[in-house]
C-alpha positions, 0 to 999 in steps of 0.5 A: 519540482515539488513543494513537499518536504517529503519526496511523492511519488506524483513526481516522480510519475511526472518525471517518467511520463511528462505528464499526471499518470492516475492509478486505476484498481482493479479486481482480478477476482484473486483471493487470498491464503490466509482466506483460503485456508492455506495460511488461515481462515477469516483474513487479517483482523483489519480486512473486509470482505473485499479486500483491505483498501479496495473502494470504488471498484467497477466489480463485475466488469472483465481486467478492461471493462474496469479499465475502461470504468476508470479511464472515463472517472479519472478523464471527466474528475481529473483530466487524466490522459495515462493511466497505471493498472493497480491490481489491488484487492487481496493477494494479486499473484496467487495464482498459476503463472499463466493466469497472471500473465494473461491478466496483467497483458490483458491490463497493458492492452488497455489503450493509454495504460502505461505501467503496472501496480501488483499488490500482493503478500510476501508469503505469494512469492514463489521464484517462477512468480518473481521471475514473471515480475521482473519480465514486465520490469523490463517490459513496462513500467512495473510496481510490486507493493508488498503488504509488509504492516509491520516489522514485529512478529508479535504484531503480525500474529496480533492481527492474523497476518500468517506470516513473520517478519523474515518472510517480509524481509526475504521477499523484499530481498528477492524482489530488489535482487531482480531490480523489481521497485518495491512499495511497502505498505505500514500500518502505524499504530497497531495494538501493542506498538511503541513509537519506538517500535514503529520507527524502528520500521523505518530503520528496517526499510532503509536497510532494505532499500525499498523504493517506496512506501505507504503508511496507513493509520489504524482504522476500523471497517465494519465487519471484521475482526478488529470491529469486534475488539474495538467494540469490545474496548480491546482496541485503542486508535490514534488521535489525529494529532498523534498520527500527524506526528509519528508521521513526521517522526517516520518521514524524518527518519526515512531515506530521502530517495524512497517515494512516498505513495500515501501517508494515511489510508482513508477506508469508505465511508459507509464501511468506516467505524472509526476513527472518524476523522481519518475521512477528512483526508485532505485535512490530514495531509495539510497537518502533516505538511504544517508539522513538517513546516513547523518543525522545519524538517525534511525526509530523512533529516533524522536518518541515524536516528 
């Protein structure tokens, strides 16, 4: 029974497993389309050359060898005894079907890894793709995170996404057809975003009947587009205090039943620009708990609104 006014996903991996199941990352060595010139060049503003939120990596090593990195890290740190492969960086089912079929066994061969994290982009999708997913639903615990960031079309050309908003909703819609768990991934406070506009989000979502989310914050890694707007002064960033409350605002008007997998995203720190306090991650989650605490709300309190 958890203590959060919000439904975590920690729990929900301990009420399948029995135990504390730790995600590893792995790089694959994908790309993406909009890299490679099918979609674009140069990525999304945000994204780095490694990929966007892909940190502490054993890059180098084969899908096992970085398993097996991380299995030793998460045993000594958290005792961990079970494990999920996340194959994280870039666009992680653009490739043959074949390929990805040899990796992701090649992951769940790795002994105590029991389940599998795909993140990819909405526009990576093709039918044979979904349809190889929806096998490893029935095979093994099985997650798709979809890097959705945002529900407005003018945001998504703001940030280079290459793709629109009906992409992201038909590939969700196709994805829950199957009976495929479904983690969003929301980027709050993208330029030119209202909190109107990002709660809208919610709202869409829900509708959607997503099982899960991650919201990031805004944040600005060197070498990359949004570092030379945000030099430029184009770019304004969330304070903290702002952050913490459209969280609030976001969780309150969130479906209770949808898992939340992260509520801010924390890039490394020899990569960050800014904002700084984002570093402080721990800090943050305790003032999104003492809002909730303070407002005396829960998940999806505000759910018609």
């Amino acid at each position: 029974m958890t203590d959060k006014r919000y439904n975590p996903f920690s729990e929900e991996l301990k009420r399948v497993f029995g135990c504390r199941v730790h995600r590893i990352s792995v790089d694959a060595g994908f790309t993406c389309p909009n890299r490679d010139g099918a979609r674009g060049s140069g990525g999304c503003i945000f994204c780095g050359g490694d990929g966007s939120g892909s940190f502490g990596i054993a890059r180098g090593l084969s899908v096992t060898g970085q398993l097996e990195d991380g299995k030793e890290v998460m045993a000594r740190k958290y005792k961990a005894a079970r494990f999920m492969a996340y194959f994280q960086p870039y666009s992680n089912t653009y490739a043959p079907v074949e390929t990805l079929r040899t990796l992701y066994d090649e992951a769940l061969a790795v002994p105590d890894v029991v389940g599998l994290i795909v993140g990819t982009r909405p526009d990576c999708l093709p039918p044979e793709v979904l349809d190889l997913l929806a096998a490893y639903h029935r095979r093994t615990y099985f997650w798709l995170e979809l890097g959705i960031q945002s529900f407005h079309d003018r945001s998504l050309r703001l940030i280079r996404r290459g793709h629109d908003a009906a992409t992201s909703i038909a590939a969700i819609q196709s994805a829950r057809s199957l009976g495929l768990r479904v983690c969003a991934h929301v980027i709050l406070g993208l330029p030119g975003e209202s909190r109107d506009d990002m709660l809208a989000t919610a709202r869409i979502l829900n509708d959607l009947g997503v099982n899960g989310i991650k919201l990031h914050l805004l944040h600005v890694m060197s070498e990359t587009e949004l570092a030379n707007q945000y030099g430029r002064g184009e770019v304004r960033l969330l304070d903290r205090d702002e952050y913490v409350g459209l969280v609030c605002d976001f969780l309150e008007r969130l479906d209770p039943l949808i898992f939340i997998h992260r509520l801010t995203g924390d890039g490394g720190r020899d990569q960050l620009v800014a904002p700084q306090w984002s570093l402080a991650k721990f800090e943050v989650l305790n003032a999104i708990d003492s809002e909730m605490e303070k407002r005396g709300s829960l998940q999806g309190d505000r759910l018609e609104t």
